[in-house]
Every structure is written in structure tokens, then in C-alpha cells.
C-alpha positions in Angstrom: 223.3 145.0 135.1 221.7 146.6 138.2 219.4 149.3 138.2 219.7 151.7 140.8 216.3 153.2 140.7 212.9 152.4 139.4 212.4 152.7 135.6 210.0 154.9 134.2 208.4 156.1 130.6 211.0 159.0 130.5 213.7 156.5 130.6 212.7 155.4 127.6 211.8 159.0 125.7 215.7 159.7 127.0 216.9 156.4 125.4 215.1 157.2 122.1 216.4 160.6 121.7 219.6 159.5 122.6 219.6 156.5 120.1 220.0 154.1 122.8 218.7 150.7 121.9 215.7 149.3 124.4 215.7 145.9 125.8 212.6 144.1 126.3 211.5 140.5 127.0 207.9 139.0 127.8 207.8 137.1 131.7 205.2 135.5 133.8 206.1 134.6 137.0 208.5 136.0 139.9 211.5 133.9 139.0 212.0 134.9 135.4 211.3 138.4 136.0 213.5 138.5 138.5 216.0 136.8 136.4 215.3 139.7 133.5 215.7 142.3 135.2 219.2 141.3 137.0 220.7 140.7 133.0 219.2 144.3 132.5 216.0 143.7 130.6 214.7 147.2 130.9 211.0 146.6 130.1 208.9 142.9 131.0 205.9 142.6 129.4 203.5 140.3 131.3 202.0 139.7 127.4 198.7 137.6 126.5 200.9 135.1 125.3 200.6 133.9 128.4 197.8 132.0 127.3 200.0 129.9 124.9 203.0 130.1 126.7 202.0 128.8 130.3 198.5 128.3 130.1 197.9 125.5 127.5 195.6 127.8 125.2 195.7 127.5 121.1 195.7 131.2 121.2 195.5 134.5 123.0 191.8 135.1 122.7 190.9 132.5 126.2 192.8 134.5 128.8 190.8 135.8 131.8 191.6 139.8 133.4 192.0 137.3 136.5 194.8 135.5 135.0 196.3 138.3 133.5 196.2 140.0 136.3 197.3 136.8 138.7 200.9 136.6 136.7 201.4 140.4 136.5 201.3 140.3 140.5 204.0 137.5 140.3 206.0 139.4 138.1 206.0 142.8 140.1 206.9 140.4 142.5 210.3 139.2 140.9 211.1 142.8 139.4 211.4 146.2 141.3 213.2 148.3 139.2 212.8 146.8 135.4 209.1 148.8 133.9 206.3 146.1 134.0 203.4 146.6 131.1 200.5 144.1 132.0 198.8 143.5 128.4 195.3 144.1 128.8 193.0 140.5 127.6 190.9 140.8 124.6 187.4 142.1 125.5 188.7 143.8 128.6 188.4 147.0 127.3 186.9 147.1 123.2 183.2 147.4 124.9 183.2 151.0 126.3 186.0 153.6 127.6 184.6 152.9 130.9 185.3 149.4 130.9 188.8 150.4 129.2 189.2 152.8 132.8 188.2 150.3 135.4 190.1 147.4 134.1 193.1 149.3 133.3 193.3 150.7 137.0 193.3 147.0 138.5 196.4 146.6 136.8 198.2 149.1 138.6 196.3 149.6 141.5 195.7 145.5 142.3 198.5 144.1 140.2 201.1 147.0 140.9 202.5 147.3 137.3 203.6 150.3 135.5 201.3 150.4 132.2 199.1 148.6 130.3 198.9 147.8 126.7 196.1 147.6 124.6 196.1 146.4 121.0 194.9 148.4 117.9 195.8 151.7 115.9 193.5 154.8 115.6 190.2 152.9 117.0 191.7 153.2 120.5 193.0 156.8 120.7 189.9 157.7 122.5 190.3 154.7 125.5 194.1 156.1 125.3 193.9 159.6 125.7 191.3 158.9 128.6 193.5 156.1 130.3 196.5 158.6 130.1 194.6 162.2 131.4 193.9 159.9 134.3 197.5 158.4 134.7 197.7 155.2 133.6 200.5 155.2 131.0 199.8 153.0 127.8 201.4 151.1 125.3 200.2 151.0 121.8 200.2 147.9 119.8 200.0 148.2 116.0 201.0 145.6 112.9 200.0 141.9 113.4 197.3 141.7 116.2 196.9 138.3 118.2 193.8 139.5 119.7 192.1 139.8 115.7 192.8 136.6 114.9 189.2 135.7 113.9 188.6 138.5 111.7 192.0 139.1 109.7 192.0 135.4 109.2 194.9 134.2 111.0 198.2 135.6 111.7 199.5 137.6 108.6 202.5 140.4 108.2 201.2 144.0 108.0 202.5 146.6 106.1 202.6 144.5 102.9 201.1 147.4 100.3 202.1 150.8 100.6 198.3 151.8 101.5 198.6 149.3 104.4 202.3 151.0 105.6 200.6 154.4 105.6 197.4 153.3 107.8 200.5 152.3 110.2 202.7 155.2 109.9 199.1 157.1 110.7 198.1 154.8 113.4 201.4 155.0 115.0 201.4 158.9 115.0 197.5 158.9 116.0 198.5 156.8 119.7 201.6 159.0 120.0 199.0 162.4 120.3 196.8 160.4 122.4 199.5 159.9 124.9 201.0 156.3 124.1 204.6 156.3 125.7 205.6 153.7 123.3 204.2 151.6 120.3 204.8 147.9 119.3 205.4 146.9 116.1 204.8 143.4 115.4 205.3 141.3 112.4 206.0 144.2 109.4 208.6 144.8 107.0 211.5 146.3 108.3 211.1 149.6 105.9 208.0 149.8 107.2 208.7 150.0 111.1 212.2 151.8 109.7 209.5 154.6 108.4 207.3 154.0 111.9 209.8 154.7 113.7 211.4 158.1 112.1 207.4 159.4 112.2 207.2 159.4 115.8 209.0 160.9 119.0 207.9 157.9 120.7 209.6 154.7 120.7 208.8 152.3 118.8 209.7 148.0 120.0 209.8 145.4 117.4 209.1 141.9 117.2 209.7 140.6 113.5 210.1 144.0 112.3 213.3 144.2 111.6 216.4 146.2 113.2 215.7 150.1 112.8 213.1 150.2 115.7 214.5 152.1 119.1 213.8 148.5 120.7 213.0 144.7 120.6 211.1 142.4 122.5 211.0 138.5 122.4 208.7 136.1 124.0 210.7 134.4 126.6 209.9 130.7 125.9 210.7 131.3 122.2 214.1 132.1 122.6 214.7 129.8 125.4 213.5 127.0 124.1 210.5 127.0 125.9 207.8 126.7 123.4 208.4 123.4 121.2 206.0 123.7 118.7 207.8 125.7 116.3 210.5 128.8 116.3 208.9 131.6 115.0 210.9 133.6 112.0 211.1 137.0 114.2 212.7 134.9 116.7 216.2 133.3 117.9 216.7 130.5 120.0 219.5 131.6 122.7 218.6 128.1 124.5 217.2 125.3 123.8 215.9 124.2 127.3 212.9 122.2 126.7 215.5 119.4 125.9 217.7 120.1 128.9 214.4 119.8 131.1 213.1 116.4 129.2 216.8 115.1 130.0 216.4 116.1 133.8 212.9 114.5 134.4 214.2 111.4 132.3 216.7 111.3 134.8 214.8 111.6 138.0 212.2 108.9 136.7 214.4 106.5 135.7 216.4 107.1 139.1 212.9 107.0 141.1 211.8 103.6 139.0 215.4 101.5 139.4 215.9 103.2 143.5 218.0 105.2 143.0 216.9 108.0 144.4 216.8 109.3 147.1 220.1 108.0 148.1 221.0 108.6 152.2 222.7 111.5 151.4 219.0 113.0 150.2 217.8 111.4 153.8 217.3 112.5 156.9 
């Protein structure tokens, strides 16, 4: 699928209102994004997985602004039309709406993406509603949140007691009035995000909660095979290319060791 002109967040108002599904993968360099966006992924989210994904890291909480910011050039790069969200590193904008501001413009204005997002409910509507009266469109982030890993005490569904779905459903409605284009919902229930999503005019994206949100999104080694540790349960494997890779460089050392390679036709 091509896209004949650059994406933007009323593209995806228009798909919401008209029920229109929203397509959305995690990338990190030029190549995938470019890849992405040429099978129609409508939204890349250059996410803090990162960190895990390509940089070696147990968890999210390492990543630098100057890393984030280093693969979100690299994926504007790959990707002109597909909307590109760089999510903003935890500490890079909890301290102070001011710090929110200035770190938030490097993404677009060094980086060249299309939005940020930040993770949290109500606590952020402030940095929101400032980021967005000064143009920088946002993405919310409620449910299960990487970056408070420490504090909840590792990484647990949300949503669980009705109590808990309410503080979401009120979250979710507090980031829409502070000007949120669009909300993730990660790891809850699926009558929870079902009741998310009916709340709010905004869309809502879903990773692990379940099939009534107006999107999903998928971290790109996960269903590629990418990431070996483990599958998570909110994910599907379409590939499993982590072995097709280990069979390639098997092939190429033992090729290299017995001299086999490189055969005249690989010669100049």
C-alpha cells in the first residue's frame, strides 16, 4: 500500500469516526521503516523498547534522549509519508513542564518526527496541554507503564478491579481534553480498553488489550522473530527470523573456515 500524501492526526480522528481499524508497528532504523510504511503501516513508533530491542538493555529505563533521538532520525529517514511518534525516555520530561517543552521540540525540530509520546494518565495533562498549545502533537500512554517499572513492582496488567478500570477510563478522557491525538492502551483486559475506547473521541491503540480498540501496535522484533527471549502473550509471531539469520551466519562461517568463500565469482 502507498500513501499518496503525508499522514497526519486527522487521518486518524477520520479513521476512528469512520470505524476504520489503525495499523501500527514499533521501528528503529531506516530500513524497517521504510519497509513499514511500503506494507501500509500507518503509524511507526520509534518506542523506548529500543533499549531492549537493539540496544542490549534489561529494560527501558537506560535509554539516553541522544539515542532516542539518533534512531528517530533514521527512521524519518526510511518513512515519508507513514506518522512517526518518537517516545520520549524516562526522565526526559517528569522533572518540570519546561523540560517536557524543550525536549519534546528536539524531536521534531532535530529528529523531524510527527509527535511524541509520553507515558502516564492524569499526572501529565499539564506537560500535554502545554506541549499541544505550542504544536507538538502528543500521544498518551496509559495501562502497563515500562517506564514505572521500579515502583509498580514489575510489569503487571492494569485494569484488574473495577476501581483500577475507572482511574483508566478517567485517565484516558483527562489526556483527550488536554489535547492527546491518541492514547495507548497497553497490557489491560479487553472490556476494559472495550470501555476506554467507547469514552473517548480519540483513538485508542492496543497492545495486549484485546480487539475493540480503533488500533494495534506490535513491537517489530516480537512478531518477527527478532527478540528470542520469550514471545510475549499480547503478541504473534508472523516470522520467526532470528533462526533464519543463525542459519545464514552458520553458513557464511563455516563457508569462510573450510574456503569456500569467496569463490571467483565473488572476485575481482
Amino acid at each position: 500500500m502507498k500513501f499518496k500524501k503525508k499522514l497526519t492526526v486527522s487521518y486518524f480522528r477520520k479513521k476512528k469516526e469512520n470505524g476504520e481499524k489503525i495499523v501500527a508497528l514499533t521501528a528503529y532504523d531506516a530500513p524497517t521503516a521504510k519497509l513499514a510504511e511500503e506494507c501500509g503501516v500507518e503509524l511507526i513508533l520509534v518506542g523506548d523498547s529500543l533499549a531492549m530491542t537493539a540496544l542490549g538493555y534489561t529494560n527501558t529505563l537506560p535509554l539516553t534522549l541522544e539515542q532516542s533521538l539518533h534512531h528517530c532520525s533514521a527512521v524519518r529517514r526510511g518513512a515519508n509519508y507513514s506518522f512517526i511518534v518518537g517516545d520520549m525516555p524516562f526522565m526526559t520530561y517528569q522533572i518540570s513542564i519546561e523540560q517536557a517543552m524543550g525536549n519534546a521540540a528536539k524531536y521534531l525540530k532535530d529528529a523531524g518526527v510527527d509527535a511524541v509520546k509520553l507515558e502516564g494518565g492524569a499526572k501529565n495533562a499539564p506537560a500535554i496541554e502545554r506541549l499541544v498549545e505550542a504544536g507538538i502533537p502528543v500521544m498518551g500512554h496509559i495501562g502497563l507503564l515500562p517506564q514505572s517499572l521500579l515502583t509498580s513492582g514489575g510489569y503487571k496488567i492494569a485494569g484488574k478491579t473495577e476501581e483500577d478500570a475507572v482511574r483508566l477510563i478517567d485517565d484516558a478522557k483527562t489526556l483527550e481534553n488536554a489535547g492527546a491525538f491518541c492514547v495507548v492502551l497497553e497490557c489491560m483486559p479487553a472490556e476494559v480498553s472495550k470501555r476506554v475506547t467507547e469514552a473517548v473521541s480519540i483513538p485508542t491503540i492496543g497492545i495486549g488489550a484485546g480487539s475493540d480498540c480503533d488500533g494495534q501496535i506490535q513491537v517489530t522484533n516480537d512478531i518477527l522473530g527478532l527478540f528470542t527471549d520469550f514471545v510475549p502473550k499480547h503478541s504473534k509471531r508472523y516470522a520467526n527470523l532470528g533462526e533464519e539469520i543463525k542459519k545464514a551466519f552458520l553458513a557464511y562461517a563455516s563457508e569462510v573456515g573450510e574456503s569456500k568463500f569467496p569463490t571467483d565469482k565473488h572476485s575481482f
